[in-house]
N, C-alpha and C positions, 0 to 999 in steps of 0.2 A: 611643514604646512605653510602654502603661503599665506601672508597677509591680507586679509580685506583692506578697501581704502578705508579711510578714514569718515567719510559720509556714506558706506555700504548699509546702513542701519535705516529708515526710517524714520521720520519726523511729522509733524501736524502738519506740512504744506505735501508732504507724498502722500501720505495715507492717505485724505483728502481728494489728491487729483489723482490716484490710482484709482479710487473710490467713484470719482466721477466719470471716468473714462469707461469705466466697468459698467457704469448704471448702477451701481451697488448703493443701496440704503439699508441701515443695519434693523433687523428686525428685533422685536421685541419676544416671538415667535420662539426664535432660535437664541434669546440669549445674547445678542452680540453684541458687544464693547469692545471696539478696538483698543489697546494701547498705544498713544501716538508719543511717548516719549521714550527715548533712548537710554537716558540714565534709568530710566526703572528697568529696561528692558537686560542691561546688562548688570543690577542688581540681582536682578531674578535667577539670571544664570548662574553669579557667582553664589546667591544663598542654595543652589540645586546642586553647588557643587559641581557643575557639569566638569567631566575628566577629557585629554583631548585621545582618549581609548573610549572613549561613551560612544554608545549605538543610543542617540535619544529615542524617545516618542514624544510625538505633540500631538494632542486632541483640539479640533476646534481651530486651527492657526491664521484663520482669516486670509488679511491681506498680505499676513507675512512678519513681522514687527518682530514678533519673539524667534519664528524662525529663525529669520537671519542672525539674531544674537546668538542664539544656540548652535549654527554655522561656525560662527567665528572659534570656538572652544571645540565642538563634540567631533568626533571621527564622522560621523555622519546622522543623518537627522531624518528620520519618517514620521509625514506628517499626514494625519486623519482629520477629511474634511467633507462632510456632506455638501456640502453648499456646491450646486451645478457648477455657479458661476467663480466662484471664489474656489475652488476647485482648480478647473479649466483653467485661472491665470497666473496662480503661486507659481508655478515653475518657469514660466517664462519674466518674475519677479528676480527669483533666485538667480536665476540666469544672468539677467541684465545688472545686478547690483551685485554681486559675488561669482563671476566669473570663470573662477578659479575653485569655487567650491562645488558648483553647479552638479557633480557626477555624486556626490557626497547625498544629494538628496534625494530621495523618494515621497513620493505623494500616495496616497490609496483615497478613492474615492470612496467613500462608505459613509454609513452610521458608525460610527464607534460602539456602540452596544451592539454590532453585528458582528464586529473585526473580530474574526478568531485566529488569524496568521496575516505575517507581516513582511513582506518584500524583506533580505539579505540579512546580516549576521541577527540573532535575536535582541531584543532590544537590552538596554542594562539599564536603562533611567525612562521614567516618565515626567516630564514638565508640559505646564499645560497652562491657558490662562480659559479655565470650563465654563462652557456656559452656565449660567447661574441654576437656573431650571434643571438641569437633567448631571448635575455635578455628583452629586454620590452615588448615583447606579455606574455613571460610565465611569469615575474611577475605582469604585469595584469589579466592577466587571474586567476594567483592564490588568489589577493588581491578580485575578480569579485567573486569567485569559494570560498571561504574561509571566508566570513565576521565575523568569529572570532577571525582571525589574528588579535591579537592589532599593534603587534610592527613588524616591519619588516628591516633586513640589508641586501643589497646584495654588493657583489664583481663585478665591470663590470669593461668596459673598460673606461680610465677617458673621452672620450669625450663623453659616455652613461652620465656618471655619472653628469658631467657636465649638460647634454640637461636635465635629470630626474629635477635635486634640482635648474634650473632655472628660476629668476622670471621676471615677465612679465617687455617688454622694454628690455630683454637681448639678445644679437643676437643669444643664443643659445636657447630661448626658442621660444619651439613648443608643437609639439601633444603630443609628453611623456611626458613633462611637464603639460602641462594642462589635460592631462589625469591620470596623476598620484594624481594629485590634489584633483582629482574629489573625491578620497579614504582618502586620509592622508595629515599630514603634512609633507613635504619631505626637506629633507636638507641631505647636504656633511658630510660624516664624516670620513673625514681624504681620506691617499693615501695609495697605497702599492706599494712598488719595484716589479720592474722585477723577480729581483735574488732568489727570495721566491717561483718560480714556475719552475717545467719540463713537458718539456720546457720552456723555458722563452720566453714570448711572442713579439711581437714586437713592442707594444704599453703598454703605462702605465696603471695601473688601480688604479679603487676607488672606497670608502666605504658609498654607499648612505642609511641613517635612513630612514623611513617613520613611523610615528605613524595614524594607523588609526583615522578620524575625531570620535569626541566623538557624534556628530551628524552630518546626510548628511547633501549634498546640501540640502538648502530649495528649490526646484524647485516643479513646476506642471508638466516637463516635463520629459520624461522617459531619460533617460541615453543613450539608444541608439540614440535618437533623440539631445541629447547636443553632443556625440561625432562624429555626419554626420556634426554638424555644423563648429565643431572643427574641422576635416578632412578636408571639404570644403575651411574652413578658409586658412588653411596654406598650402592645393594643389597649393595655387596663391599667395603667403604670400608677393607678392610684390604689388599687386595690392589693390587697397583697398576694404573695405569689402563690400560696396555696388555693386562693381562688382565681386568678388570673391565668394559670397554667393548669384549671381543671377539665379544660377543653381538651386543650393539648396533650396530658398526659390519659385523656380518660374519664376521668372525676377527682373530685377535691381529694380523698381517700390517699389515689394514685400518684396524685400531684405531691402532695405531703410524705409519703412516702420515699419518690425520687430527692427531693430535696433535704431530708433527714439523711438517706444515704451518699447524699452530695457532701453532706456537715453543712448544710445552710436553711436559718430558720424559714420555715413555711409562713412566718410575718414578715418576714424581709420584705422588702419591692427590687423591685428590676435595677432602679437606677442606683441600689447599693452594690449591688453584684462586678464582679472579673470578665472577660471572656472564659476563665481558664475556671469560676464557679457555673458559668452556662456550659461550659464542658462536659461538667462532673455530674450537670443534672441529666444532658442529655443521655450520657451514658447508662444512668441507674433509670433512666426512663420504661424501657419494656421490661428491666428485673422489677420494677416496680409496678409494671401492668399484670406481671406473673405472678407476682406474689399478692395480688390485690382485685385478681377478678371476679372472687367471691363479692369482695370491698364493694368493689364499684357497680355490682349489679344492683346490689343491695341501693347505693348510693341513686341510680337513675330512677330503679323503679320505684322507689321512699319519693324520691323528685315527681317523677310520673302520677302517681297516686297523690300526691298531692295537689299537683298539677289540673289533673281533673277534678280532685272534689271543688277545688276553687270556682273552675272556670263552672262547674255545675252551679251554685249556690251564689259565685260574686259575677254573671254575666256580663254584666253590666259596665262594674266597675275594673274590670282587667288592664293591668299594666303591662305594658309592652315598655322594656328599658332596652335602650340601645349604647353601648361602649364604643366612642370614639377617638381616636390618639388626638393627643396632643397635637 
């Protein structure tokens, strides 16, 4: 592999006049912060581990910053970018400052949350600096869309970063955490300053690993069906799960049920739970609508009937409670 020069990377005075040549202003919209420093850029690479047999992915790649540093190391780098304009000029970026790598890259213009297939060999790593907004659907989705991704690093904001690499009992973990799970092993790795982006955002950011699991979950159940439960779970994350998944499985009855045959208390809450405990409920979920549809008719129309005598005799006074997530 040959060498890039030595100034192939971008700095604050390119990014800048690439940015003005472009007519490019970063929106708020879409998320974007450039990275205009180099030493982070090639921090990033090294913490992503990137291999010089890696088929990267980049979401989001802007003007180019992390690109090229991913250039410098990976066998070749596909990059997803919606942006018309910032699209239409990254290759002739890569071209003019890496020469020698230029054939190494690929561009797709798209949404990321649309990409279902990727120009040449399949990818093995994702690195990414994500827009802040739209950061845990598209890195799910790609981890969902990609199962050849081993290694993954993204750049978010630190309290994403925080909720991804948290474990269960923490008040920041939830559905991206237990949904990120369900793929890899995910941990913090490391922070970054403000002063390393234009603009500089208004919140701090961080560097979350995930290493895809070398084997799934063992579940009988499909995936879509452990992440309604997970959903379920923390739409009410205060309430316990006996009543917070009495939607979802049915009624309280059904819920109580699946969760005793999971071995996990129907007073637990969400945020004490595994992915591999949202498994075992999803599982016992329909043995537990089988075994329990006498249960739960009983359970709606007891609701039901009570339901109207209220609304008959307290008119007036009726509450409507609404459950919001955190």
């Amino acid at each position: 592999m040959t060498s890039p020069t030595p100034d192939a990377l971008l700095g604050p005075a390119d990014i800048r006049e690439l940015a003005a040549a472009l007519g490019v202003r970063p929106t708020k919209q879409r998320g974007q912060n450039f990275v205009i420093d180099a030493n982070t850029v090639r921090r990033i690479v090294r913490t992503a581990e990137v291999r010089p047999d890696d088929v990267v992915v980049e979401v989001g790649p802007g003007l180019g910053s992390l690109t090229l540093g991913l250039l410098e190391t990976a066998d070749r780098v596909v990059a997803v970018e919606i942006d018309d304009v910032l699209a239409s000029a990254l290759p002739a970026t890569v071209a003019a400052r890496m020469p020698d790598r230029a054939e190494r890259f690929s561009l797709v213009h798209s949404d990321a949350m649309h990409v279902q297939e990727l120009p040449g060999p399949p990818p093995t790593a994702l690195v990414a600096n994500l827009p802040y907004n739209v950061a845990v659907p598209v890195l799910l989705h790609m981890l969902d869309t990609f199962p050849t991704i081993e290694r993954t690093l993204v750049m978010v904001q630190a309290e994403v970063a925080d909720r991804l690499a948290a474990a269960p009992g923490s008040k920041v973990y939830g559905v991206p955490s237990v949904k990120a799970n369900w793929y890899a092993e995910v941990k913090r790795a490391g922070s970054i300053g403000r002063n390393v982006f234009w603009p500089a955002p208004n919140v701090d950011s961080g560097l979350v690993a995930l290493t895809r699991r070398a084997e799934p979950i063992s579940t009988t159940a499909a995936k879509s069906e452990v992440f309604a439960a997970v959903d379920a779970a923390f739409a009410q994350r205060r309430k316990t799960l006996r009543a917070a998944l009495a939607g979802w499985a049915g009624s309280a009855p059904a819920a109580e049920a699946a969760l005793v045959a999971a071995g996990v208390s129907p007073q637990a809450r969400g945020e004490s739970l595994t992915v591999e405990e949202f498994a075992r409920i999803a599982e016992n979920r329909g043995e537990a609508n089988g075994a329990n549809t006498k249960g739960a008719r009983r359970y709606r129309d007891a609701n039901a009937d009570a339901s109207a005598a209220e609304n008959t005799e307290n008119t007036e006074n009726t509450e409507h409670k609404e459950s919001t997530q955190p």
